[in-house]
N, C-alpha and C positions, 0 to 999 in steps of 0.2 A: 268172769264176764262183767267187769267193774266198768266204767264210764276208762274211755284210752285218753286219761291228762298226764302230763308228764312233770306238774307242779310235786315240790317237797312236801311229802306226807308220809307221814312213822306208820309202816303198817302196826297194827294196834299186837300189842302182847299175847291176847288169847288167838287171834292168828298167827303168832307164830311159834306158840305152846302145838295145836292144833295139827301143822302143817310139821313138825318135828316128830310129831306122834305118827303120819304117817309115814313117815320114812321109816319108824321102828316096825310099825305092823305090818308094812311092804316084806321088807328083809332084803335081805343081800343080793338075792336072784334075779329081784325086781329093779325097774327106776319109778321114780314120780319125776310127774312134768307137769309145771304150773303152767300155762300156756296166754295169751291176749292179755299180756301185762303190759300194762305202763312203762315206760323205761326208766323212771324214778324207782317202781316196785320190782322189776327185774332185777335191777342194781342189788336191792336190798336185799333180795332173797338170793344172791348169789353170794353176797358179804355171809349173810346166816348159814348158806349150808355149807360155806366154803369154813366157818368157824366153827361148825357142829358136827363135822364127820368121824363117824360112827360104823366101823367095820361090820357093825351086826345089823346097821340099818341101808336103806334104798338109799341111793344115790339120789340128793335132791336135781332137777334141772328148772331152768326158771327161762321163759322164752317171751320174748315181743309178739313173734307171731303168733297167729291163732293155728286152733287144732288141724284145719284143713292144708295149710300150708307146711305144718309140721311135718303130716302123715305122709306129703308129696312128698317133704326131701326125703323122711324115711321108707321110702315105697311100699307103706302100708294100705290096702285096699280098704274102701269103706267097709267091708264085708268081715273083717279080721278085726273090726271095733264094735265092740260090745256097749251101748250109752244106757249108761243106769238112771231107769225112767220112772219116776211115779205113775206116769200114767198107761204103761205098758201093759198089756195083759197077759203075760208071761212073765212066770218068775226067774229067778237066776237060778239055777240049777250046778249041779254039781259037773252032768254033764257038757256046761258048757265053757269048763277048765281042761276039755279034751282035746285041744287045741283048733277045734272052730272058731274061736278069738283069739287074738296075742296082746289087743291092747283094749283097758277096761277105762270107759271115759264118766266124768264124774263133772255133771251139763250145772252151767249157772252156777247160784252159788250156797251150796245146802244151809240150811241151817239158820234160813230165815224163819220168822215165829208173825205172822202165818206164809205159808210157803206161798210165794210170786212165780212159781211155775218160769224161770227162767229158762227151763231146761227146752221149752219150746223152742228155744234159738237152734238150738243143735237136733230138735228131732225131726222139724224138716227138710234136715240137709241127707236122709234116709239109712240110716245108720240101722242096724239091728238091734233092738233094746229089750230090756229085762227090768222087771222091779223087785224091791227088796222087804215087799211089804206095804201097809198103810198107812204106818206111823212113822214123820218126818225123825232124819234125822243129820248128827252132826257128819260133816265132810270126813273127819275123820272115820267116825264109826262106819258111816257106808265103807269106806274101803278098808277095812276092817273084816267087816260082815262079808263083801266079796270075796276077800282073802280064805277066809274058814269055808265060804264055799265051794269055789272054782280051784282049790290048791288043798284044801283039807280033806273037803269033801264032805262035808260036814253039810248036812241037807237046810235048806233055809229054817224050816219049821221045828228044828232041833238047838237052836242055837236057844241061849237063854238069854231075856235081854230085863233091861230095868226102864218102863217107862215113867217122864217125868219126873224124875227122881229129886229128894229134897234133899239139898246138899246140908247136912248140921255141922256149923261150928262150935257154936257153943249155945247155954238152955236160953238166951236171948236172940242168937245172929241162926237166919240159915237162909237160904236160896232154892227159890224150883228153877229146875231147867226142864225146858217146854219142850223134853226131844226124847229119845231111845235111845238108849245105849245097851252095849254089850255088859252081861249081868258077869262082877266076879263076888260069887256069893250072892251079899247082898247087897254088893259098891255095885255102882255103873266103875265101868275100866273110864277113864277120864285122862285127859294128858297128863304126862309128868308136873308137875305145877301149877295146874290147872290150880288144885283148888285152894292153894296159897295163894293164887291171883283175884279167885272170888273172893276170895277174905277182905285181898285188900282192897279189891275192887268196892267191897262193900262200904271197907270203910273211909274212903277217901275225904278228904275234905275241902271245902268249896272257899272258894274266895270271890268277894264282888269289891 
């Protein structure tokens, strides 16, 4: 749900670390679809998934239009869209990977620090929604978290997660991230490269 310019601009690295992660946590059975892109970012994310395909991973799709227009060409009723809401009062459940939904929408754009409630765009367009908890988290992770739910089965309150977590690289550099993530061990699961990119992120250097 970005601002619709269509000037050149590099979607930035850790979104497209992020957005490769879900296509591995989706899997095969599944697609993702980016949706109310730019047509500069459309472009781009079709170069990416068209150079990252991954037989083990979702099928990336990358669309102009928005959600609503998407669901009409594919004759999906608002009713069979499940919007993962913060402010829902119902959780995600296991059973509602029973096929009462087919398609799982992931509103605005997660992952802000502090969340801007974007997801209001799309929750009064009346969609059926579900939350994932109280603790904000990355785009990835939620569709992650959905996946172990609504396909594992795996009950939300069972799942084990790491919040905040302080990424160490070494006994001088390290990083908090101001989010939840799925616990493996005592890592949060992070994209593939992620945390080579925090590194480098860290340590970039500035020119004036």
């Amino acid at each position: 749900m970005e601002d619709d310019e269509d000037s050149a601009r590099a979607i930035p690295k850790w979104v497209e670390l992020e957005y490769k992660h879900m296509q591995a946590l989706a899997g095969p059975s599944s697609e993702v679809h980016f949706t109310h892109l730019s047509h500069s970012s459309c472009s781009t994310l079709e170069e990416l998934f068209a150079d990252t395909q991954d037989p083990k991973a979702a099928p990336g799709l990358a669309h102009h239009e928005g959600i609503i227009e998407l669901l009409e060409k594919r004759g999906v009723p608002l009713d069979k869209v499940c919007l993962l809401d913060p402010k829902a009062k119902e959780a995600l459940s296991p059973e509602d990977g029973d096929g009462r939904f087919s398609w799982f929408l992931f509103g605005g754009i997660l992952g802000d620090d502090p969340p801007r409630d974007r997801t209001s765009d799309l929750r009064v367009l009346g969609f059926p929604h579900r939350h994932l908890g109280p603790v904000q988290m990355t785009t990835d992770t939620a569709l992650g978290v959905t996946k172990l739910v609504v396909e594992d089965k795996v009950p939300l309150t069972d799942i084990k997660y790491i919040d905040f977590p302080t990424i160490v690289f070494n006994a001088k550099e390290s990083v908090e991230m101001p989010f939840r993530y799925i616990a493996n061990g005592t890592d949060p699961v992070l994209p593939p490269g992620m945390r080579e990119h925090l590194h480098a992120d860290l340590n970039q250097s500035f020119e004036f």
